[in-house]
C-alpha positions in Angstrom: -14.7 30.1 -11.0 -15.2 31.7 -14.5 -19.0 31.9 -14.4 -19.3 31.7 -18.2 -18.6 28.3 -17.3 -21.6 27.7 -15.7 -24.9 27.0 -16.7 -28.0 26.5 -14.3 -30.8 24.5 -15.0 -33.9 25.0 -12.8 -36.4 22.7 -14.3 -39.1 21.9 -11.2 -41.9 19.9 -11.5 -44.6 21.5 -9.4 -46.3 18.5 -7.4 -49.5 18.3 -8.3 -49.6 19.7 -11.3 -49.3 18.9 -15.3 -47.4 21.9 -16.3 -43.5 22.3 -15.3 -42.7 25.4 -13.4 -39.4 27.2 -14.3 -37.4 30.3 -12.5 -35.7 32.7 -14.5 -32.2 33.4 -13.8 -29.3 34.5 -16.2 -28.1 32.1 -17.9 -24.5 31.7 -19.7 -23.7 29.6 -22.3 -20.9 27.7 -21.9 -18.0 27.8 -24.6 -18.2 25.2 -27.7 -15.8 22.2 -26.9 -14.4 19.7 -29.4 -15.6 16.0 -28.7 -13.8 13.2 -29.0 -15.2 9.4 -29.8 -12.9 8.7 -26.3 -15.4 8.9 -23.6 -12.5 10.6 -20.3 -12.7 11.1 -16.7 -14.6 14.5 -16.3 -13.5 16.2 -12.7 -14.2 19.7 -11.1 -12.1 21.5 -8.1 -14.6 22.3 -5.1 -13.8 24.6 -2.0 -16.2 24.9 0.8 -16.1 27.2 3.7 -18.1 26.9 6.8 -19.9 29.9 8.9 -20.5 33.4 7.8 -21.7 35.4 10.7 -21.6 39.5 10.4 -21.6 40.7 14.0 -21.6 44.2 14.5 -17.8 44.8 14.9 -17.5 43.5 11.6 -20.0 45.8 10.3 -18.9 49.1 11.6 -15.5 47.9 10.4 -16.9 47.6 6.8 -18.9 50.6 7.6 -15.5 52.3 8.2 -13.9 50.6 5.3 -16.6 52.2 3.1 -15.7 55.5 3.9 -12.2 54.8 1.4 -14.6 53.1 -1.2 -17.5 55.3 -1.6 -20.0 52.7 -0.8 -22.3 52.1 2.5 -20.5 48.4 3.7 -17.0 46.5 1.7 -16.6 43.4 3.6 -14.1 43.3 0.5 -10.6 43.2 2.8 -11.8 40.5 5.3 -11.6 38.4 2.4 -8.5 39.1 0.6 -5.8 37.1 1.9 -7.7 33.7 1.2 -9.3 35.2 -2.3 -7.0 33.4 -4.4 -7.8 30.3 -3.1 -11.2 30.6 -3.2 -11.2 31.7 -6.5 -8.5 29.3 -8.0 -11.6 26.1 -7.5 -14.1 25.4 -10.5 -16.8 26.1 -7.3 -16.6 27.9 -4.7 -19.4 27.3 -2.0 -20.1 29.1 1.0 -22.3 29.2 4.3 -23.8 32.9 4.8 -25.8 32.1 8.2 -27.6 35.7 8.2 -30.1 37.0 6.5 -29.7 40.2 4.8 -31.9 43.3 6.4 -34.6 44.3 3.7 -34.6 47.2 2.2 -35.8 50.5 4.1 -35.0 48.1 7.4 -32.9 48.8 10.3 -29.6 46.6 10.4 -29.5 44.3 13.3 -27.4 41.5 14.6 -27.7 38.5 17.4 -30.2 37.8 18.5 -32.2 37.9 15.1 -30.3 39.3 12.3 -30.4 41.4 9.6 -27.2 42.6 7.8 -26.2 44.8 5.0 -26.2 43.6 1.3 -22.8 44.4 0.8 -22.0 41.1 2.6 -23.0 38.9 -0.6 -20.6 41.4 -3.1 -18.0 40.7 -0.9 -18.6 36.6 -1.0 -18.8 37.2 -4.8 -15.7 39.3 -5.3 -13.9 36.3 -3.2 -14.5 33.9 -5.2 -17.6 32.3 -4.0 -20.5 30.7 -6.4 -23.3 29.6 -4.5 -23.8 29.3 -0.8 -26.2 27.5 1.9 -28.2 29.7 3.3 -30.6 27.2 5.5 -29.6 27.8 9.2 -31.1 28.4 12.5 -30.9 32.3 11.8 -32.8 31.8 8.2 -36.6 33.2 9.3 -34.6 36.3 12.0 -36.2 38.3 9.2 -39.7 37.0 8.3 -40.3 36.4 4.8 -38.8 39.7 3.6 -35.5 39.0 5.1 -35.9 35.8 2.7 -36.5 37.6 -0.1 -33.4 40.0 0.6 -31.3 37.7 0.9 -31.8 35.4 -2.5 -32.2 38.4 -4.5 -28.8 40.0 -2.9 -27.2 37.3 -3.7 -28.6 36.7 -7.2 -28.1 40.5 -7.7 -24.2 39.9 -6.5 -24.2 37.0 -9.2 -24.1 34.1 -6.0 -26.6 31.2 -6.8 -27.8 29.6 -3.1 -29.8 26.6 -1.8 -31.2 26.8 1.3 -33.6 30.2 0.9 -36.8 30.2 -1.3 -39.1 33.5 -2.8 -41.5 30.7 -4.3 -42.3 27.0 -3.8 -40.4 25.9 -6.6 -37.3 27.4 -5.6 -36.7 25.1 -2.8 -36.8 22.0 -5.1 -33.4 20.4 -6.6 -32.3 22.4 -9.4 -29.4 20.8 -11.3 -26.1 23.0 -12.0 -24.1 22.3 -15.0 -20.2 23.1 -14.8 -18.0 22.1 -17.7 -20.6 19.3 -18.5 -20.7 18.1 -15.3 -24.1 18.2 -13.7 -24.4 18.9 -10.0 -27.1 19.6 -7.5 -26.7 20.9 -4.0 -29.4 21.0 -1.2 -29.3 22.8 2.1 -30.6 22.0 5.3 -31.0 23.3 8.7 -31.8 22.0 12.3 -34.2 24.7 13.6 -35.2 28.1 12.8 -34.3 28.9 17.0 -37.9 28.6 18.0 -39.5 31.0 15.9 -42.8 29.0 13.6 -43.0 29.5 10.1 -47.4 29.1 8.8 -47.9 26.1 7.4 -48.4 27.5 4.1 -45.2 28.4 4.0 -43.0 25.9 5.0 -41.3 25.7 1.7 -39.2 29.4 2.7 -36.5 27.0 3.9 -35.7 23.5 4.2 -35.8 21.7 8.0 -33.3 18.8 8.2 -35.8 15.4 8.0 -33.7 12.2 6.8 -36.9 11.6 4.7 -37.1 14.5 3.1 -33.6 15.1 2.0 -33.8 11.6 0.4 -36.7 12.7 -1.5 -34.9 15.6 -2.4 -31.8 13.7 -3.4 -33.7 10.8 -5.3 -35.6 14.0 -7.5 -31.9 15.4 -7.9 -31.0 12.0 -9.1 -34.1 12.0 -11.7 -33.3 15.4 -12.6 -29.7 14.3 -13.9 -27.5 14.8 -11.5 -24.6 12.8 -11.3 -23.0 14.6 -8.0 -25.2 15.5 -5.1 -23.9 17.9 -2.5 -25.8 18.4 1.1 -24.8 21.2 3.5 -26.1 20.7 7.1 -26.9 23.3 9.8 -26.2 20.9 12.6 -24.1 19.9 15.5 -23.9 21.1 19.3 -22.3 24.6 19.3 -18.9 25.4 20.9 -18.1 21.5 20.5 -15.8 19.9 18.5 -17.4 16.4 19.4 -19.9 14.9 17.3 -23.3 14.3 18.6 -25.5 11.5 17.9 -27.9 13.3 15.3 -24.8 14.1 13.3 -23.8 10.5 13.0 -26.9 8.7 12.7 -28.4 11.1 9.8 -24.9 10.7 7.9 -25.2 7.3 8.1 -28.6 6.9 7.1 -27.9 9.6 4.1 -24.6 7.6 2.8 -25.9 4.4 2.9 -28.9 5.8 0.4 -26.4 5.8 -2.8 -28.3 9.0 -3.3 -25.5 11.6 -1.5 -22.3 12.3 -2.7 -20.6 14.8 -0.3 -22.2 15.8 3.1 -20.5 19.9 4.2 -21.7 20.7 7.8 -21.6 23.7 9.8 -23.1 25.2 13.2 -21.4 24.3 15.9 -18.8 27.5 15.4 -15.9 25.2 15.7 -14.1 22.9 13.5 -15.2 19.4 13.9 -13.8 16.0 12.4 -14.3 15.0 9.0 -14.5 11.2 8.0 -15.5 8.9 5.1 -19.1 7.4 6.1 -20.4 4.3 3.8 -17.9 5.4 1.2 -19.2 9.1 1.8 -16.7 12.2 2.4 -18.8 14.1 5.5 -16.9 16.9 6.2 -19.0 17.8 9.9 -18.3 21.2 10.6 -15.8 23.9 8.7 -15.5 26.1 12.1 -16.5 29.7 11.4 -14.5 31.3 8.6 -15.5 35.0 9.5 -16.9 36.1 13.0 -16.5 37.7 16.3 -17.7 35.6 18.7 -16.3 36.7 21.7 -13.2 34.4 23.1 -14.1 35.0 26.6 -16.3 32.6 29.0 -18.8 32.8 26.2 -17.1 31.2 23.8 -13.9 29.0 23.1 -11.2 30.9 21.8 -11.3 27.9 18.9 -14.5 29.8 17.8 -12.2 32.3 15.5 -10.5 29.0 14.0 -11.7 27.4 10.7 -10.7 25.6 7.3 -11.3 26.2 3.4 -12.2 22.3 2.8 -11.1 21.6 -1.0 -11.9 18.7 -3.2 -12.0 17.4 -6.5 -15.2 15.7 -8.2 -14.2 12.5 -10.9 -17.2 11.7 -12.9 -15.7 8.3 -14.2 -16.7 7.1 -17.8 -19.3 4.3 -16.1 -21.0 7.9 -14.6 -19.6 7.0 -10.8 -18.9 10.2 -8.6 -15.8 10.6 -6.8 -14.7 13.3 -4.5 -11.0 13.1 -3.1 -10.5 13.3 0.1 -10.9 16.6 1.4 -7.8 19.2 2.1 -8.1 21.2 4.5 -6.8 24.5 4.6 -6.7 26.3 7.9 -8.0 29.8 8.9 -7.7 32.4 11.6 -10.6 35.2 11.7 -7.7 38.0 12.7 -9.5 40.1 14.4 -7.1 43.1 15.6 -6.0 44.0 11.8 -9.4 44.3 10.6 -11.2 41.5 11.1 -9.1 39.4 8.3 -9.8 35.9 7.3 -6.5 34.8 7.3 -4.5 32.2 5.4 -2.5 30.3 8.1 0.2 28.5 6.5 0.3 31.2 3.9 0.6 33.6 6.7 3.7 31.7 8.6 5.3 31.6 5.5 5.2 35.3 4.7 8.5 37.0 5.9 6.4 40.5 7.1 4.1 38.6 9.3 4.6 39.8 13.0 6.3 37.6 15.9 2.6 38.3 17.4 0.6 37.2 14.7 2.9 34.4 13.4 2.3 33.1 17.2 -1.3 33.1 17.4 -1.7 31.4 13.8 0.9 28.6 15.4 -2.0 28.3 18.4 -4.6 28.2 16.1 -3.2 25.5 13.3 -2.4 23.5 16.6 -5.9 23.6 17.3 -7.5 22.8 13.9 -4.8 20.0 13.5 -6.1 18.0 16.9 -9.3 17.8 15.2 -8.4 17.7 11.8 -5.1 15.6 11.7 -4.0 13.9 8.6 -6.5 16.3 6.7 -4.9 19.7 7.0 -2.7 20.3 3.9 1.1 21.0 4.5 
């Protein structure tokens, strides 16, 4: 999106406390817009993706990629054959699973990560707005990693939820685009054993059904009028839903106080469906990786979709999102590790016999999970 469309509003009430707490970020003001006295339908274009995961083949590819570019990582060309998609939505929201490495660190992947910076310049030369950034992986780094990673991101002009340098960080902040007044939240299951002090809690944000309807009600008091959750959730290297997946979507839909539910996780793409009234899209797959397709992992780990919507703010105030589109990717990993556009892919006339046959295996994949939902 044009981000002088956009204008964040972080007002935080600190609990506790008589005095309201704000965080300073840039701040654009939007352009002047005539008015009307005929109150219309406002609507937005969303487009989510699902995991992020910078394993070190992808690294010492962007390493290598550098070399051209002058600069120590460009993740830049992974990106480029689904850029205009992602860019082409009023927001664009990611999930970037790994923390980055703090400065003066050592780089380090799975098991706990640490990755290079240049990861968030490529999410923000895509296209991408904000991401999640709660996940299993968030604490790999300690506090530091943390810090690296929200002020890489800020630095790269990427807002996030999920990730917090202070206590009021992780509370709803509203998010105003072209009037329209959004708030997204970020959770995660488990930080993979590791314990974060009690004092310190508030670094990231666990998934508890109470909570996030705390959260949601504040979002609501706030202003919003859409609320967006992503979720860190789901068994990995299954499609199938599991029962925490379905009973926290119910119990979060049937609260009035959620809007859209985005999940990721489980590496794969799993189903989307309306709950209580509720688009939950329950996991995008992983939209760039290299999980290895072997007896490790399903080869349906390199499969994913760009999930896009539209929001209708109707003149009573109701929110509407459309049902989700989903448009399918292939993590193409012998040209470079390229995200790439599947149906735009088998439509382009220089596309190889080879290439043109995996996307077919892939899009076959996606579509017995996905049906009705991918776009044609």
């Amino acid at each position: 999106m044009k981000f002088a469309r956009l204008v964040v509003a972080l007002s935080v009430v600190a609990t506790g406390c008589t005095a309201t707490s704000t965080i300073t970020t840039p701040t654009i003001t939007s352009p002047t817009v005539t008015t009307s006295t005929t109150t219309l339908p406002q609507a937005l274009t969303f487009a989510f993706t699902g995991d992020v995961l910078s394993h070190t083949p992808l690294i010492n590819q962007a390493q290598r990629t550098a070399l051209d570019t002058q600069t120590g990582y460009d993740f830049r060309p992974m990106f480029a054959d689904v850029k205009q998609l992602i860019s082409s939505v009023d927001v664009a929201i990611c999930h970037l699973e790994t923390p980055i490495a703090p400065d003066g660190e050592k780089l380090s992947t799975y098991p706990f990560f640490g990755v290079p910076k240049e990861i968030t310049t490529a999410l923000a030369d895509a296209g991408f707005d904000r991401c999640s950034t709660a996940s299993n992986h968030a604490y790999d780094r300690g506090n530091d990693g943390i810090d690296a990673t929200v002020n890489a991101l800020l630095d790269a002009g990427v807002q996030q939820s999920g990730m917090a340098r202070t206590p009021e960080e992780i509370e709803p902040h509203i998010v105003v685009v072209d009037g329209i007044r959004i708030c997204h939240l970020s959770y995660t299951f488990s930080y993979n054993g590791l314990i974060m002090p009690d004092e310190t809690q508030w670094r990231s944000a666990i998934i508890d059904t109470d909570q996030i309807l705390r959260d949601a009600k504040r979002a609501r008091e706030l202003g919003s009028q859409a609320t967006i959750v992503s979720m860190h959730w789901g068994n990995e290297k299954d499609s199938r839903l599991n029962s925490m997946q379905t009973s926290i979507a119910d119990e979060l839909t049937a609260s009035g106080l959620v809007d859209l539910i985005v999940g990721h996780h489980a590496h794969v793409v799993q189903p989307t469906k309306q709950v209580n009234g509720v688009w939950v899209m329950f996991g995008l797959g992983n939209v760039l990786s290299n999980l290895p397709t072997d007896e490790r992992w399903p080869v349906n780990s390199q499969d994913a979709v760009i999930a896009t919507t539209s929001l209708t703010i109707s003149s009573s105030g109701k929110a509407v999102f459309d049902k989700p589109a989903m448009h399918p990717t292939w993590v193409d990993k012998d040209h470079g590790w390229v995200i790439r556009d599947i149906q735009k892919s088998l439509q382009s006339p220089t596309t190889s016999f080879g290439l043109a046959r995996e996307l077919e295996m892939s899009l076959g994949r996606t579509s017995r999970v996905l049906g009705d939902y991918i776009t044609k």
